[in-house]
N, CA, C and O of each residue as an XYZ file, in Angstrom:
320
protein
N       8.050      4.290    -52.125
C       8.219      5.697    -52.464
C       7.025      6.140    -53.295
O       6.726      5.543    -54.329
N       6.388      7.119    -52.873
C       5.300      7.595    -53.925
C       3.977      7.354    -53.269
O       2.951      7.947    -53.604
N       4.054      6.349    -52.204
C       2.511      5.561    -51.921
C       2.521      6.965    -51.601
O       3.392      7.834    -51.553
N       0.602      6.887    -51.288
C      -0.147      7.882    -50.573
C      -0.032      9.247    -51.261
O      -0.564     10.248    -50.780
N       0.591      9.263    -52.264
C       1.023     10.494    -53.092
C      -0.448     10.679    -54.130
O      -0.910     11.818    -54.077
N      -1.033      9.929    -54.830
C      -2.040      9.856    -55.475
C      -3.330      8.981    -54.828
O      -2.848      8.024    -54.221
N      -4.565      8.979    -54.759
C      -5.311      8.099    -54.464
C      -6.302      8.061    -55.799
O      -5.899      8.777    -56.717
N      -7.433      7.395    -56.028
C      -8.233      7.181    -56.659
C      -8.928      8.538    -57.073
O      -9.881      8.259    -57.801
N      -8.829      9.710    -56.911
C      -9.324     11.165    -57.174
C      -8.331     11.345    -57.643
O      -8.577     11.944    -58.690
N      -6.961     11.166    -57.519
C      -5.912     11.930    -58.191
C      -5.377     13.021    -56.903
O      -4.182     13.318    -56.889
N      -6.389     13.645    -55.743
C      -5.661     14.391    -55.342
C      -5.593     13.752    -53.362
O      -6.505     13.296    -52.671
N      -4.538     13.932    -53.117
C      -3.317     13.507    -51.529
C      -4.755     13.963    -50.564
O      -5.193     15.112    -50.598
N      -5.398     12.837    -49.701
C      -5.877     13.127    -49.153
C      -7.690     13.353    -49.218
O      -8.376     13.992    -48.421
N      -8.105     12.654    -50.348
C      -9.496     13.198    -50.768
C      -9.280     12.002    -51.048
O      -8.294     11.894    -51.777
N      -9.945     10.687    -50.697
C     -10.018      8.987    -51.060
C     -11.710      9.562    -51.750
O     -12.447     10.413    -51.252
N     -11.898      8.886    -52.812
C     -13.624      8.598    -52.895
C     -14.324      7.503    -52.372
O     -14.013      6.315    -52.277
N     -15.248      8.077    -52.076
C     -16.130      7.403    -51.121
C     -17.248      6.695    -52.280
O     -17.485      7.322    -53.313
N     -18.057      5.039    -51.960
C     -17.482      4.191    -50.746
C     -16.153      3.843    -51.103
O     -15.668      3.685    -52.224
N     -15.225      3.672    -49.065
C     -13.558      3.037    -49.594
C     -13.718      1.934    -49.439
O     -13.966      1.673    -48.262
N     -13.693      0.873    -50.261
C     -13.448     -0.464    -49.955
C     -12.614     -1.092    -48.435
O     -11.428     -0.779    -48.329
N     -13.195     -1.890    -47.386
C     -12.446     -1.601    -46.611
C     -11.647     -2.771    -46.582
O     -11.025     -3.047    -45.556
N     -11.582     -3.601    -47.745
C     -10.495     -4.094    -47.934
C      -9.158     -3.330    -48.606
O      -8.008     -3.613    -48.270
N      -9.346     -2.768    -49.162
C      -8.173     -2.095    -49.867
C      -7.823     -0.665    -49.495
O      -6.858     -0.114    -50.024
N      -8.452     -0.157    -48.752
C      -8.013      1.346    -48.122
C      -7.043      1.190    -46.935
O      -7.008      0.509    -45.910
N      -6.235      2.166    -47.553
C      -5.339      2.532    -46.197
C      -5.299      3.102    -45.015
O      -6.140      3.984    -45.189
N      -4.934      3.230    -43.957
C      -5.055      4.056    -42.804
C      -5.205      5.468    -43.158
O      -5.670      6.214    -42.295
N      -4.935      5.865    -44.106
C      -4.824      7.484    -44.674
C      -5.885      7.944    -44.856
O      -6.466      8.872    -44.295
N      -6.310      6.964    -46.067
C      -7.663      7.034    -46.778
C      -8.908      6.978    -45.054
O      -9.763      7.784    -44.687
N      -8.589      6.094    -44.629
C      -9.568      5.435    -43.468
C      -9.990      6.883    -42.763
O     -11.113      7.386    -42.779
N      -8.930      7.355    -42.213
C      -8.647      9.012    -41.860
C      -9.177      9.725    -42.357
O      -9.009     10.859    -41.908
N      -9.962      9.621    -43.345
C     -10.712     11.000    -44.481
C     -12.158     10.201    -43.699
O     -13.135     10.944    -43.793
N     -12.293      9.630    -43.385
C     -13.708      8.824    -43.010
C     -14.288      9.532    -41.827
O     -13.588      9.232    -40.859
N     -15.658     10.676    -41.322
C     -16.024     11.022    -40.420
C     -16.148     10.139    -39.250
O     -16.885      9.175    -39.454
N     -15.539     10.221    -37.888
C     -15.625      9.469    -36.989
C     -14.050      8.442    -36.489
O     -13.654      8.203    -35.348
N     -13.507      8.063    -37.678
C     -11.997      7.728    -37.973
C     -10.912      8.705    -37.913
O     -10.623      9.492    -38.815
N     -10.168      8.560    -36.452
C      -9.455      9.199    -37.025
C      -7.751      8.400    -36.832
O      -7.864      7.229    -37.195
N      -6.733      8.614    -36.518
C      -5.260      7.876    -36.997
C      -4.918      6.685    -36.158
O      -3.960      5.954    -36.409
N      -5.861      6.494    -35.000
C      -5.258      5.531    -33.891
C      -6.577      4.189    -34.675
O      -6.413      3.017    -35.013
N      -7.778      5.078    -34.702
C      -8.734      4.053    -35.224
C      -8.237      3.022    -36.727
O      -8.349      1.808    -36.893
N      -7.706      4.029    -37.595
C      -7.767      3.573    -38.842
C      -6.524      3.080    -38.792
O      -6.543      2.320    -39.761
N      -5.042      2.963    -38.138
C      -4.080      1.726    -37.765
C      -4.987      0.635    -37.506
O      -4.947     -0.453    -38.082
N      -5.888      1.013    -36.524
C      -6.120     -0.803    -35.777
C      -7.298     -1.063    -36.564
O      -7.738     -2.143    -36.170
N      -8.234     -0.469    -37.749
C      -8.405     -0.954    -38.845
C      -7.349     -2.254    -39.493
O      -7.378     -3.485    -39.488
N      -6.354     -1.090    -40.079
C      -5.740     -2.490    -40.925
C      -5.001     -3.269    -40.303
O      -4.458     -4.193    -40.909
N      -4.759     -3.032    -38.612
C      -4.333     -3.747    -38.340
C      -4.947     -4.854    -38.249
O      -4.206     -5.814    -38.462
N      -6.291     -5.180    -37.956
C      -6.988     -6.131    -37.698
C      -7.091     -7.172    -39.019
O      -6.942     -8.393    -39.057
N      -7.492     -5.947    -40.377
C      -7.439     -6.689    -41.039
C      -6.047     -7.433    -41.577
O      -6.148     -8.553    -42.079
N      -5.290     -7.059    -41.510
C      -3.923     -7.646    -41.377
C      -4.203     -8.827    -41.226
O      -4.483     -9.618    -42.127
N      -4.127     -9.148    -39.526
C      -4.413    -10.316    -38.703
C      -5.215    -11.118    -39.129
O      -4.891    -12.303    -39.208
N      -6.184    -10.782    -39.426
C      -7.490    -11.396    -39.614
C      -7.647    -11.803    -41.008
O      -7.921    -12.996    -41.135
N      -7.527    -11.003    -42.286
C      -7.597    -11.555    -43.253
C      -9.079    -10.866    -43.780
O      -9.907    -10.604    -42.908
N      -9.380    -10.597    -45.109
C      -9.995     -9.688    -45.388
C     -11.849     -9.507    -44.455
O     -12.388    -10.503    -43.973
N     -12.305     -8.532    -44.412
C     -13.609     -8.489    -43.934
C     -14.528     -8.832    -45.149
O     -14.345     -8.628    -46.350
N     -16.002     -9.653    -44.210
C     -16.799    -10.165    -45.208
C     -17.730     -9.192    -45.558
O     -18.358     -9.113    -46.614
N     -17.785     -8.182    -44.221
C     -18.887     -7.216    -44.407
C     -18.549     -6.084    -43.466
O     -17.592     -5.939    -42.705
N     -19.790     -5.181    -43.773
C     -19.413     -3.999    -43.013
C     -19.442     -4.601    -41.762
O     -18.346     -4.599    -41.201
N     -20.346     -5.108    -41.160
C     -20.241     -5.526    -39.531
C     -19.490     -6.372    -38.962
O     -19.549     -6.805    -37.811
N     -18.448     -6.711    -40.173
C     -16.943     -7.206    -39.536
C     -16.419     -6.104    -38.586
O     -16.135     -6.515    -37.461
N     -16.278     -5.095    -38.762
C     -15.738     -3.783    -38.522
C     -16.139     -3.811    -36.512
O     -15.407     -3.370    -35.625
N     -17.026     -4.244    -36.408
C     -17.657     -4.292    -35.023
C     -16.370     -5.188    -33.839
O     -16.144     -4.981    -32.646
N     -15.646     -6.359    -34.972
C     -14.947     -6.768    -34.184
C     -13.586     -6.292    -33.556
O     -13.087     -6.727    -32.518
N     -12.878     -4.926    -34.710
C     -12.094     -3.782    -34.238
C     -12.569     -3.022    -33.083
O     -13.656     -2.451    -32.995
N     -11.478     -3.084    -32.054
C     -11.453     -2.175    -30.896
C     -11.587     -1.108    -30.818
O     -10.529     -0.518    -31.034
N     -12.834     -0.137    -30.490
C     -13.241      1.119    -30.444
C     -14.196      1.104    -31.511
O     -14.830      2.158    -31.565
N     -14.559      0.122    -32.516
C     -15.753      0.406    -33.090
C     -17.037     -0.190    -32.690
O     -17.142     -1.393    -32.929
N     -18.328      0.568    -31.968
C     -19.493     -0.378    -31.857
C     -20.271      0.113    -32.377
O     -20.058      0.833    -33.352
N     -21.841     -0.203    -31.716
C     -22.501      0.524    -33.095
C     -22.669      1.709    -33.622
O     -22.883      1.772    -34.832
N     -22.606      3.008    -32.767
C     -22.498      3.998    -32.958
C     -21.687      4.440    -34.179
O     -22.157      5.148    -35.070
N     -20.381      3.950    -34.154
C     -19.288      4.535    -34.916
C     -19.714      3.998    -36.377
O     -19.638      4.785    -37.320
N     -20.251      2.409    -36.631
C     -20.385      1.548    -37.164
C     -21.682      2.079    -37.773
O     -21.746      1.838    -38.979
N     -22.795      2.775    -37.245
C     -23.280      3.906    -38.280
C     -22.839      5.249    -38.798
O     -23.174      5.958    -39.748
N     -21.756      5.355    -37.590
C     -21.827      6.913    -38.753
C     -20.640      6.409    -40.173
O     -20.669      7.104    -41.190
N     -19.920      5.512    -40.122
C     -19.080      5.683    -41.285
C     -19.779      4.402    -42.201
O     -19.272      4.377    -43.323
N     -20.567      3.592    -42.046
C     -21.215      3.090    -42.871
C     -21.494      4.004    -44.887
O     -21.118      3.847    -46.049
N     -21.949      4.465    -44.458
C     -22.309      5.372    -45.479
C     -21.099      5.843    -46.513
O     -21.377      6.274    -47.633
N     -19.381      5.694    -45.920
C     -18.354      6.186    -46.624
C     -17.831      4.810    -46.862
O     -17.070      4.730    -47.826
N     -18.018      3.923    -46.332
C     -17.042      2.145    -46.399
C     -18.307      1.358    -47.612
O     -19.472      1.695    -47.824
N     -17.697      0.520    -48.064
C     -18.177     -0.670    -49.148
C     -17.061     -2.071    -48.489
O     -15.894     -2.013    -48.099
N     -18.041     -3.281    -48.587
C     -17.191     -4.157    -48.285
C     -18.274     -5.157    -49.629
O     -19.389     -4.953    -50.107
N     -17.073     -6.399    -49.866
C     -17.503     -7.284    -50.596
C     -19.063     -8.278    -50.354
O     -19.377     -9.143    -51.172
């Protein structure tokens, strides 16, 4: 109850950028140019499965991202 009600700005829907793409949600993922609700499920879904990403070009191994996409949201994602 409550998730998704606040993010890291304080306001529903405005995530700050970079989102960690270990810890962002499909919501947050959704504020990301190029992402939009089918992409950013099979985001976490993957990472789900998979277990956290090492880098941004983990992201390449999610379905529907290649390189194209994989530059334009570069610039809004941070990975460890």
């Amino acid at each position: 109850v409550g998730e998704g009600s606040s993010t890291r700005t304080g306001v529903r829907g405005k995530p700050s950028f970079p989102l960690n793409v270990n810890r962002a949600s499909a919501s947050e993922f959704e504020a990301v140019p190029g992402i939009g609700p089918a992409l950013a499920a099979r985001i976490v879904a993957y990472r789900q499965a998979n277990g956290p990403f090492t880098s941004l070009e983990d992201l390449l191994n999610v379905e529907g991202i290649g390189q194209k996409t994989l530059a334009l949201v570069k610039p809004y994602l941070s990975a460890p």
